[in-house]
Each structure stands twice: as structure tokens, then as C-alpha cells.
N, C-alpha and C positions, 0 to 999 in steps of 0.2 A: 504494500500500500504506500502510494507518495503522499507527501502534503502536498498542499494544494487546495484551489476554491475552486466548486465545480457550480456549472450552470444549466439547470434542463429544462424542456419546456416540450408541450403536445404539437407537434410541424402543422397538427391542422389548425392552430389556432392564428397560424400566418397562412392560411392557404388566401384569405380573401385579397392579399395584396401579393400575389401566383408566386408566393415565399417570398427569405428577406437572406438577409447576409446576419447573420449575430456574430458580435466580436465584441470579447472582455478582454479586459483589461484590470491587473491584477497590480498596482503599486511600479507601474511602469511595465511590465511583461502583456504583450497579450499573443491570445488566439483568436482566431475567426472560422467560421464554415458555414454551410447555407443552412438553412431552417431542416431542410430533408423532405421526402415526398409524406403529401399528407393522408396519409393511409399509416404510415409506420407510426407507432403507441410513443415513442422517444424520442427525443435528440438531447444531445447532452454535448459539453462540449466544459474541458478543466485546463486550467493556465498553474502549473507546478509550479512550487516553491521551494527553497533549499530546506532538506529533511529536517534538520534540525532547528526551523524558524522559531520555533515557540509559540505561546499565546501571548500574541501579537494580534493589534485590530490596525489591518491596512485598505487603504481606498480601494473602490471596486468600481468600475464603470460598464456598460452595458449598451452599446450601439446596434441599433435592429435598422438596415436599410432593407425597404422595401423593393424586392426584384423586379417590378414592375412600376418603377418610375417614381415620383415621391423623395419626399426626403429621409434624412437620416435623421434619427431621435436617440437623443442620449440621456440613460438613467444612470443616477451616481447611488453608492451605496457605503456603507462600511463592514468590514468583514469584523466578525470576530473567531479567530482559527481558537478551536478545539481541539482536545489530546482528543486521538482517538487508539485503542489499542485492539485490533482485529483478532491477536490468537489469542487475548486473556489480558487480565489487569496484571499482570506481572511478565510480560513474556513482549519480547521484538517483534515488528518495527513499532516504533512510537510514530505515528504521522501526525499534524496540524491541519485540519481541514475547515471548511466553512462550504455550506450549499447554501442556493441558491433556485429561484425560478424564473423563467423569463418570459415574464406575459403581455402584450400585446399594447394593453390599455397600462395597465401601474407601473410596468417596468421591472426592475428587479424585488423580486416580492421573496418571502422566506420559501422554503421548500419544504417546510415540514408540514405532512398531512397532502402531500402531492399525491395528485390520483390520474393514473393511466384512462378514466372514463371522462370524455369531453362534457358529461353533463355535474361535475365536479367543480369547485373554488379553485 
């Protein structure tokens, strides 16, 4: 498991603007990649940190251009990276993470209680 802030979001929920570009931006690092066809349940999309960042709360930014003309809109946010420990509370790796959702209307919203069914918050 790396640290890092991840970002995910339902691709149909950009289908009405024929998808977008999403790219975060993580305290200076970013990634980008398209929205994805809006049939697939996912898209997700994580900008890594060095493993041993700590809990650390660093800027998040969030640019969703519309593939189909329109401009680009930018959400800011701040992360706050959590331990997390995948094989046990006493056992390696220690990663730093922070999620995220990316939705259409709010922006970067939290990810927790995220639901794969479009008739969901």
C-alpha cells in the first residue's frame, strides 16, 4: 500500500458533458485521466506521496474539464493523510492516505459512504 490521496467518482455522472479530463493535484504533484466510459461502476484516479509523509494536512485541488467544450472548474480542498495499516495494527507498511470524491456539482466532497448505485449521495 503507498500513501497517497486518492480520488473517485461514478464516469456516468460526467456523461452529460460526453466526459471530462479530472486532474488533482496533491501539494504540487498531480495526475490526470479522462472521466472513463459511463457504463463502468468506477474511476479513480491517486497522486502518491513519499511513504513516510506523516499526518500531514496538505492542499488538494481538483480540475474537471468538460470533453465536450466548456470550461474548466477548479475545487480546492485540504487533505488530512491518515495512518492506515492494511496487515494489522502492529505489522508493515504504514501508508498516509486521504480519499476523496469527485462530483460534478460540489467538487471534491469526502468519500466516505460512497456508493457504486447512481441513485446514491
Amino acid at each position: 500500500m503507498d500513501s497517497g490521496v486518492s480520488v473517485v467518482w461514478r464516469p456516468a455522472d460526467f456523461k452529460g458533458s460526453g466526459g471530462a479530463t479530472i486532474r488533482v493535484c496533491v501539494d504540487g504533484s498531480c495526475e490526470e485521466r479522462a472521466s472513463g466510459d459511463p457504463s463502468a461502476p468506477i474511476g479513480r484516479l491517486s497522486v502518491r506521496l513519499p511513504q513516510d509523509i506523516g499526518a500531514k494536512t496538505l492542499p488538494v485541488e481538483l480540475t474537471v474539464t468538460p470533453a465536450e467544450g466548456g470550461s474548466p472548474v477548479t475545487y480546492t480542498a485540504q487533505a488530512q493523510l491518515a495512518e492506515e495499516r492494511p496487515n494489522g495494527p502492529n505489522c508493515e507498511p504504514v501508508a498516509w492516505v486521504a480519499r476523496f470524491r469527485a462530483d460534478p456539482v460540489k467538487g471534491l466532497v469526502s468519500a466516505e459512504g460512497f456508493s457504486l448505485r447512481g441513485d446514491q449521495p
